[in-house]
C-alpha positions as CSV (number, residue, x, y, z in Angstrom):
1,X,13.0,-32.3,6.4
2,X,13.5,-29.2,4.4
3,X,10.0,-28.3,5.8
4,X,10.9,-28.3,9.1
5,X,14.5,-26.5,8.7
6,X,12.4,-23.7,7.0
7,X,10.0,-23.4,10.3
8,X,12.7,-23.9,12.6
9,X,14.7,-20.5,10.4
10,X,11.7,-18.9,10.8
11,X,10.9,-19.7,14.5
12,X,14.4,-18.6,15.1
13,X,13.9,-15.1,13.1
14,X,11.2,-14.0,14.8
15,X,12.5,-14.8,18.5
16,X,15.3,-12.7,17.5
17,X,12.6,-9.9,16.2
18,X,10.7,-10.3,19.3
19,X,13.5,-10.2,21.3
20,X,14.9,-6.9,20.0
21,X,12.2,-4.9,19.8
22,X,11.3,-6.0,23.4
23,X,8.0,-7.2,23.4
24,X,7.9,-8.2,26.9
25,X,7.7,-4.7,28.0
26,X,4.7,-4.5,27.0
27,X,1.0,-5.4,26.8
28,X,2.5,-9.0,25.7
29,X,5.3,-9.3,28.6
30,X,2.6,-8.5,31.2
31,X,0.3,-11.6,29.5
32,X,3.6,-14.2,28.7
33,X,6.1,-13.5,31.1
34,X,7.1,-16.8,33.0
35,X,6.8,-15.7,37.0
36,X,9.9,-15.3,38.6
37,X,11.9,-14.0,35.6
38,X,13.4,-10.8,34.9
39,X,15.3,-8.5,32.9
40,X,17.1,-10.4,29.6
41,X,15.6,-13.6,31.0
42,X,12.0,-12.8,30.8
43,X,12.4,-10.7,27.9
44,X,14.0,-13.9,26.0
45,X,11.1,-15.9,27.4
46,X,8.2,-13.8,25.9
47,X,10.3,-13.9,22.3
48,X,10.6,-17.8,22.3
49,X,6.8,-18.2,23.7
50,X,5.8,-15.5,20.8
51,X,8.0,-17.0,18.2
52,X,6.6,-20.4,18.8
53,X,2.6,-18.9,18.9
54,X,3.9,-16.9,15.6
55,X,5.1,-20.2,13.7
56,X,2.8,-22.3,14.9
57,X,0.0,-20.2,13.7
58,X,1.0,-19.8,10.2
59,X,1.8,-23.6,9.7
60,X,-1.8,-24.2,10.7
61,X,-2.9,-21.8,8.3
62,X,-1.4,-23.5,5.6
63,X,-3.7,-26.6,6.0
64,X,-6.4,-24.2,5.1
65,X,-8.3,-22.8,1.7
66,X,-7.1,-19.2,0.2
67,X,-10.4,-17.5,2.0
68,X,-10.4,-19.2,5.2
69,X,-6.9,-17.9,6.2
70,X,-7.7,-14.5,4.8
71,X,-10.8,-14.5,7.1
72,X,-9.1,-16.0,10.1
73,X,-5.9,-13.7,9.9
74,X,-8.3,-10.3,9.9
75,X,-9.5,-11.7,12.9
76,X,-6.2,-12.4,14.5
77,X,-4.8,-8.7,13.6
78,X,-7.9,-7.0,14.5
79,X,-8.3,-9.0,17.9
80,X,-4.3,-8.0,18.1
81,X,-5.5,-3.9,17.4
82,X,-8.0,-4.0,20.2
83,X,-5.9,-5.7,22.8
84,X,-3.7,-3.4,21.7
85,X,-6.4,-0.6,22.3
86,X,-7.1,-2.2,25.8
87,X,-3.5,-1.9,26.9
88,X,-4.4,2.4,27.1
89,X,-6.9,1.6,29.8
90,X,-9.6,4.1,28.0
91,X,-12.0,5.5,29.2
92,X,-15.1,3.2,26.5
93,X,-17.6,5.8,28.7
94,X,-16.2,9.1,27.2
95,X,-15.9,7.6,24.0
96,X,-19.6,6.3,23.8
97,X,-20.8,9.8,25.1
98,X,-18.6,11.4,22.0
99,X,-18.9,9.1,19.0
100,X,-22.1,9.7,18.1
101,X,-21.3,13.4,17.9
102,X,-18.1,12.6,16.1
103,X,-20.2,10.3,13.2
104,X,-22.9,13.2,12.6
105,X,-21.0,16.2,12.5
106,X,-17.4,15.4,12.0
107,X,-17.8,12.3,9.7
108,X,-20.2,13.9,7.7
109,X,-18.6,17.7,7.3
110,X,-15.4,15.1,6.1
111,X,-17.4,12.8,3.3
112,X,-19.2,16.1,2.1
113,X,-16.0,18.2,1.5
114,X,-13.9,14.8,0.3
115,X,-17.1,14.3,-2.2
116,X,-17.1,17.6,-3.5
117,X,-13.9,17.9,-3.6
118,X,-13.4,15.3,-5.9
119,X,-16.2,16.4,-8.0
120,X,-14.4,19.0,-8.9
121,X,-10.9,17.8,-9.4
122,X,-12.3,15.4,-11.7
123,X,-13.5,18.1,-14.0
124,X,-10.4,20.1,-13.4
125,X,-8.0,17.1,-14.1
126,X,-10.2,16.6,-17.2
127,X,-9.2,20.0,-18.3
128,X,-5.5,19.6,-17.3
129,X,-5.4,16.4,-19.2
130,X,-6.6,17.7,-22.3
131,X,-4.7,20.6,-22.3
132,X,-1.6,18.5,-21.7
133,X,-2.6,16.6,-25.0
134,X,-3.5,19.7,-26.8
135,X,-0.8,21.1,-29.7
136,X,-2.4,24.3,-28.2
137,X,1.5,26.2,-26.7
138,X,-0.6,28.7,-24.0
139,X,-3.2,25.9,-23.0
140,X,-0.4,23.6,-22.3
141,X,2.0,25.7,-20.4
142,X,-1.0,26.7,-18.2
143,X,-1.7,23.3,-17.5
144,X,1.8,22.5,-16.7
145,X,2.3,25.6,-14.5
146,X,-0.3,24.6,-12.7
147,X,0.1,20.8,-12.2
148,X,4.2,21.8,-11.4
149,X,3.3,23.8,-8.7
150,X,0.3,22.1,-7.1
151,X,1.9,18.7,-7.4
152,X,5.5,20.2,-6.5
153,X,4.1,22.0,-2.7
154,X,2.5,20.6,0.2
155,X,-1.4,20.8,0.9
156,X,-1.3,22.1,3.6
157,X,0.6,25.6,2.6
158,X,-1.8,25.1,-0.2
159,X,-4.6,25.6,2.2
160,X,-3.0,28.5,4.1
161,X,-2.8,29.8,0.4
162,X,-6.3,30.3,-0.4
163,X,-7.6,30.5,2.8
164,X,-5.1,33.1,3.8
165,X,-4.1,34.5,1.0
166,X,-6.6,35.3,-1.1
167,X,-8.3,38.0,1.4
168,X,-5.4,39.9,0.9
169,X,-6.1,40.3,-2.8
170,X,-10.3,41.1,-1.2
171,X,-11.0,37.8,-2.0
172,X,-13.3,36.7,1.0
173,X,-13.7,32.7,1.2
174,X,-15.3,30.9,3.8
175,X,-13.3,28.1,5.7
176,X,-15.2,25.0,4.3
177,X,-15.4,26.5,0.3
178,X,-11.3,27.0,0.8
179,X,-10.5,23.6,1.9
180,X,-12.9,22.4,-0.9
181,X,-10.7,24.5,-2.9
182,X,-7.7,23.5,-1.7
183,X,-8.2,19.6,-2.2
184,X,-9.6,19.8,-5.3
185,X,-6.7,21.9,-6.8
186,X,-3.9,19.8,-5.5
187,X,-5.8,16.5,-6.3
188,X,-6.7,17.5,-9.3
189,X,-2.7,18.0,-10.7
190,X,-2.0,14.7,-9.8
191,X,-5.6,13.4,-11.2
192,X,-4.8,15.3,-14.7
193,X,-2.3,12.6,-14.6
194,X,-3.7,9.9,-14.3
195,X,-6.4,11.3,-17.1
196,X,-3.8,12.4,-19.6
197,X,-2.2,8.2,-19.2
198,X,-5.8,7.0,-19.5
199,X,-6.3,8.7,-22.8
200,X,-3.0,8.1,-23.6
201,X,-3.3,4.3,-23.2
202,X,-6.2,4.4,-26.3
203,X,-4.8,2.9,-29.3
204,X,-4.2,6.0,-31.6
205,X,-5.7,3.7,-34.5
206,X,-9.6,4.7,-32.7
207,X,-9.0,8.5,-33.2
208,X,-7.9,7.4,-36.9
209,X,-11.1,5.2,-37.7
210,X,-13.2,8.3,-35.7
211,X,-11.7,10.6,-38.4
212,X,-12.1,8.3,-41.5
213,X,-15.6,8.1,-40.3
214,X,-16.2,11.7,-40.4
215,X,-16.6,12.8,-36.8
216,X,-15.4,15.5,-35.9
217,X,-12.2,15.6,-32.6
218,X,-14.3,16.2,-29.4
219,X,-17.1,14.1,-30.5
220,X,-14.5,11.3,-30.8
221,X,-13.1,11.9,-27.4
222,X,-16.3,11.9,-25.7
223,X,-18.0,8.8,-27.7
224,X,-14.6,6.7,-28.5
225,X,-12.1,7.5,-26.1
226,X,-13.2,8.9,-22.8
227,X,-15.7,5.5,-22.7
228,X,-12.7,3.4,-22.9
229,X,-10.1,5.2,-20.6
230,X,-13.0,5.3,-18.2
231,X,-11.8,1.9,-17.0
232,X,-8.2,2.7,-16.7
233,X,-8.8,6.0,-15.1
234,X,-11.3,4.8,-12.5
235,X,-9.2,2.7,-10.6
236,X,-6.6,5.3,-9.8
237,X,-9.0,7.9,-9.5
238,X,-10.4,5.6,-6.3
239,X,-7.3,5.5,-4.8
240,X,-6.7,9.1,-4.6
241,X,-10.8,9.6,-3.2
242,X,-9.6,7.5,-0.8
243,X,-6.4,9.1,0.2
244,X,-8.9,12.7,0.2
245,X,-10.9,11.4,2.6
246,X,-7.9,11.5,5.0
247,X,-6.2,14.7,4.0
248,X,-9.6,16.1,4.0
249,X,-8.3,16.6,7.7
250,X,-5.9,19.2,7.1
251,X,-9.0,21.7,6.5
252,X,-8.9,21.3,10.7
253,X,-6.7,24.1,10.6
254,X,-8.6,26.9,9.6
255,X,-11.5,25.6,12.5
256,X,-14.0,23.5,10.0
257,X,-15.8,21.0,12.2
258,X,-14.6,17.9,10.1
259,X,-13.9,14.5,12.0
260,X,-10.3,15.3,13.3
261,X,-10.9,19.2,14.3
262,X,-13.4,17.3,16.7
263,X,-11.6,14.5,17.4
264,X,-8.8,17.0,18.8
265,X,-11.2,19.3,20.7
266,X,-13.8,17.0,22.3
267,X,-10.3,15.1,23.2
268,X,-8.7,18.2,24.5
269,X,-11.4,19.2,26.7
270,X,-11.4,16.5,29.4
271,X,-8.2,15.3,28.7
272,X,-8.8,12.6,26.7
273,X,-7.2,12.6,23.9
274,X,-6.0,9.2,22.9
275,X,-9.8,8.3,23.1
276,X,-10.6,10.8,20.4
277,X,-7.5,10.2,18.1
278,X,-8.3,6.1,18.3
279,X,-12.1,6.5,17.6
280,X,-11.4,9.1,15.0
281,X,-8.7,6.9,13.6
282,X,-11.5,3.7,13.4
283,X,-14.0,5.7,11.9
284,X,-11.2,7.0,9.0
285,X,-10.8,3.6,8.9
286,X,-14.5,1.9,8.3
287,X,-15.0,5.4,5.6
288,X,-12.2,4.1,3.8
289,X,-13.2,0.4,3.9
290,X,-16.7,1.9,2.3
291,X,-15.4,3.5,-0.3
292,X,-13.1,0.4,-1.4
293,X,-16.4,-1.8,-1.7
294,X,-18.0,0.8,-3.6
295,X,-14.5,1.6,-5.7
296,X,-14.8,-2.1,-6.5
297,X,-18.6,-2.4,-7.5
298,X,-18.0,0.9,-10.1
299,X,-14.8,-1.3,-11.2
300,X,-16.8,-4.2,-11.7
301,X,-19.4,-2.6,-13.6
302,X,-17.2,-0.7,-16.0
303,X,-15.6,-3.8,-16.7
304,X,-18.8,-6.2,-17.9
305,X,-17.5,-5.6,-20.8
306,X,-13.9,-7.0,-21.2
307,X,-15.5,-10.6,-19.8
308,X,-17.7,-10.8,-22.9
């Protein structure tokens, strides 16, 4: 009984959901809407029908394992994205004649500067970490100054910054090295972080039995402690890779032929821009869905260790 009061609450909230945000003027209206009906009356209509598919669906899913429903609902929200998609009426022939272009020039130009970007954030938020930790007063102001402002502005003036600025100064850099620049400054404030709690997190008593052993400071944070932060760091560090790869887009501005810069023009040409945007958007999409697997394999592997 207290089952079935719980699914009817829930039928009920989602009708009311459905209702509101008027569904059936939509893709979903045009599929569920009874024939003859109009106005409140068809609108209410497409709620309870969607309400009762919603409900429905998840009490089924509760008869299943953990990794069946997990399967089947991926299906269900991606099936719901591309009639979603379809509702645009696109044109699938411009987009096959484009996204071939868009994978080799734009998708690639985007995973090279995200990659090398990253490269050197890491080093520079390895820097800014230690100089955080260091008792030196000028090394850690410097690397406060620097993570204040680069964490405390947006990326985007940050790439008008170097890109624009620094010719004034006769400072000539090339659109792609800027943006590379660009990213790996203002990632690499908010990486020093994340290095400078990874190191933090290291029992203090491992720099004590480092000392009492006779090795000297940097040898103990590059054989005792970076090893062991490594695992706390990595995951984070992931995470903000990931979110590069997408604001690895902002470089558009100053005309490098990454994946949105191409997305936008090829788009603007013949008037199809949604095409673009929604392919561009899918293949941000599978990039970032690559990079989680291999996120989780380096995860996995630095972690062998704590299942011993």
């Amino acid at each position: 009984m207290a089952g079935a009061k719980r699914a009817f609450a829930f039928f009920l909230a989602a009708a009311v959901v459905f209702f509101i945000f008027n569904v059936a003027a939509g893709f979903f209206g045009q599929l569920l809407a009874p024939a003859g009906l109009s106005g409140l009356a068809a609108r209410g209509a497409v709620a309870i029908v969607l309400a009762l598919i919603f409900t429905g669906n998840i009490a089924l899913l509760r008869l299943l394992p953990f990794w069946p429903q997990v399967i089947i609902v991926w299906l269900e929200l991606l099936l719901l994205f591309l009639a979603f998609f379809a509702s645009f009426n696109l044109s699938y022939t411009f987009i096959l004649t484009r996204i071939g272009f868009l994978i080799t020039q734009g998708a690639f130009t985007t995973v090279y500067i995200s990659l090398a970007a990253i490269v050197l954030a890491s080093i520079i938020a390895l820097v800014g970490a230690l100089a955080r930790l260091s008792n030196n007063g000028f090394a850690y102001a410097i690397a406060g100054f620097y993570i204040s402002f680069f964490r405390g502005t947006p990326l985007l003036l940050q790439v008008y910054l170097i890109y624009l600025g620094l010719p004034q100064l006769g400072f000539i850099v090339d659109a792609v090295p800027s943006g590379i620049a660009a990213l790996s400054l203002c990632y690499g404030a908010y990486m020093a972080e994340i290095f400078r709690a990874g190191i933090q997190a290291i029992p203090s008593g491992q720099v004590e039995a480092g000392t009492a052993l006779g090795l000297k400071r940097g040898l103990i944070m590059r054989k005792i402690i970076l090893p062991q932060a490594i695992k706390i760091i990595i995951p984070p560090t992931g995470n903000q890779f990931i979110a590069m790869l997408k604001d690895s887009s902002l470089v558009s501005v100053m005309g490098v032929w990454e994946l949105m810069f191409l997305a936008r023009t090829q788009g603007r040409a013949e008037f199809k821009n949604l095409e673009m945007l929604i392919t561009a958007a899918l293949i941000y999409w599978i990039l970032s869905a690559v990079f989680e697997i291999i996120q989780a394999r380096i995860e996995h592997h630095y972690r062998k260790g704590d299942r011993r």
